[in-house]
Wavefront OBJ file of the C-alpha trace (Angstrom):
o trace
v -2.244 -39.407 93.929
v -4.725 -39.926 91.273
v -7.418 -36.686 91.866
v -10.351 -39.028 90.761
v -9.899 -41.767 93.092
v -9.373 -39.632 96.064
v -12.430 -37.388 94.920
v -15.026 -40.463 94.893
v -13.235 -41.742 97.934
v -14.294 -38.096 99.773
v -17.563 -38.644 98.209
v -17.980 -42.259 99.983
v -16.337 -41.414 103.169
v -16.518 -38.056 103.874
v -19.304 -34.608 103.562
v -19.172 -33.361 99.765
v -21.977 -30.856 98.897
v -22.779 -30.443 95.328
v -23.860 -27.712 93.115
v -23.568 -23.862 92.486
v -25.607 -22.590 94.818
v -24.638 -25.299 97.907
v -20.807 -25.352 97.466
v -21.481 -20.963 97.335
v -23.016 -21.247 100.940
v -20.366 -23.656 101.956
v -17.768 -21.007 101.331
v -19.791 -18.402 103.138
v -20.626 -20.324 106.062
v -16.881 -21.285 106.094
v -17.759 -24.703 106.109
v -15.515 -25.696 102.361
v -12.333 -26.973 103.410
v -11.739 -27.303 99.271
v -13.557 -26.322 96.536
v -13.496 -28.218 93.113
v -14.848 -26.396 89.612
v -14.999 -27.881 86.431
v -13.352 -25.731 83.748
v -16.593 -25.098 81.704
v -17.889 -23.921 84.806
v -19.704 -20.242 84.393
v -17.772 -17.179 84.921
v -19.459 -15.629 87.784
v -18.767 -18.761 89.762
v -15.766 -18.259 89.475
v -15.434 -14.763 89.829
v -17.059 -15.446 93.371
v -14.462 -18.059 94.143
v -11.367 -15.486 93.579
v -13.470 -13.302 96.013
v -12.933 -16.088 98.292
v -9.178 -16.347 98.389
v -9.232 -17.940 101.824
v -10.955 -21.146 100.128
v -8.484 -23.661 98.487
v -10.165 -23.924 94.741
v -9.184 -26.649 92.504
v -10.227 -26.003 88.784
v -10.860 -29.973 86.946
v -9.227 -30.360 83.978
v -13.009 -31.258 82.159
v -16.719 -30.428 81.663
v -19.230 -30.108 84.223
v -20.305 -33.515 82.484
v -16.871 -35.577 82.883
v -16.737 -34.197 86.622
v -20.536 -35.434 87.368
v -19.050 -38.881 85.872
v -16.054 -38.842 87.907
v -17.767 -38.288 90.702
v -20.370 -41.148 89.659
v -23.327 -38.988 89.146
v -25.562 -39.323 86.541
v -25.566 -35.776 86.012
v -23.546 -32.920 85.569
v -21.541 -30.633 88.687
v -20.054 -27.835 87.965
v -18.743 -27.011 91.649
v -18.906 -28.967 94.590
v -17.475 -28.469 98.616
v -15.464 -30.937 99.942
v -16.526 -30.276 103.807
v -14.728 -33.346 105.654
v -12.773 -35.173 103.496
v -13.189 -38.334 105.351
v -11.086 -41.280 104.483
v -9.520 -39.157 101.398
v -5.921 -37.764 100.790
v -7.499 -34.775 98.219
v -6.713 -32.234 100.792
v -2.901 -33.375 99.666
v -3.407 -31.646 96.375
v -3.465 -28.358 98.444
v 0.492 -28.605 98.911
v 0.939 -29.877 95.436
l 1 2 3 4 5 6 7 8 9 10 11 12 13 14 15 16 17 18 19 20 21 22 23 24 25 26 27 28 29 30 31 32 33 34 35 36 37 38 39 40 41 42 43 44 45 46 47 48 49 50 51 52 53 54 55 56 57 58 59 60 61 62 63 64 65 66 67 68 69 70 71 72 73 74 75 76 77 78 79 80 81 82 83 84 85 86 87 88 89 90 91 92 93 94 95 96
């Protein structure tokens, strides 16, 4: 499964929320089947994810910058909620 693929496919098909603060209420609302952080992404994000254990998170191996691009945004994300997944198989890299 290449991640990047079945991450834009998600974005095409399915419900992703982007951002900090939306993928945050996501989680609380219990709405995030997955959560995806980039690896530059600021600490107390991610101290608020491992508060969240219950939440599948999935840290991208790049900047906030290369994840905006792989997602094919013209700007940086640092987090985002994958609510439906749609037509994707990312939910796969759960059991991985």
């Amino acid at each position: 499964m290449d991640f990047e693929t079945s991450l834009r496919r998600a974005i095409k098909s399915g419900n992703v929320l982007f951002g900090q603060n939306s993928t945050q209420e996501a989680v609380e609302e219990g709405k995030a089947q997955m959560v995806v952080v980039a690896e530059n992404c600021p600490g107390n994000f991610n101290q608020f994810m491992q508060e969240h254990e219950n939440v599948f998170s999935y840290t991208y191996k790049g900047s906030s910058m290369q994840l905006g691009k792989a997602c094919g945004k013209p700007f940086m994300v640092s987090a985002l909620a994958i609510v439906d997944a749609g037509e994707s198989d990312i939910l796969n890299v759960k059991r991985a």
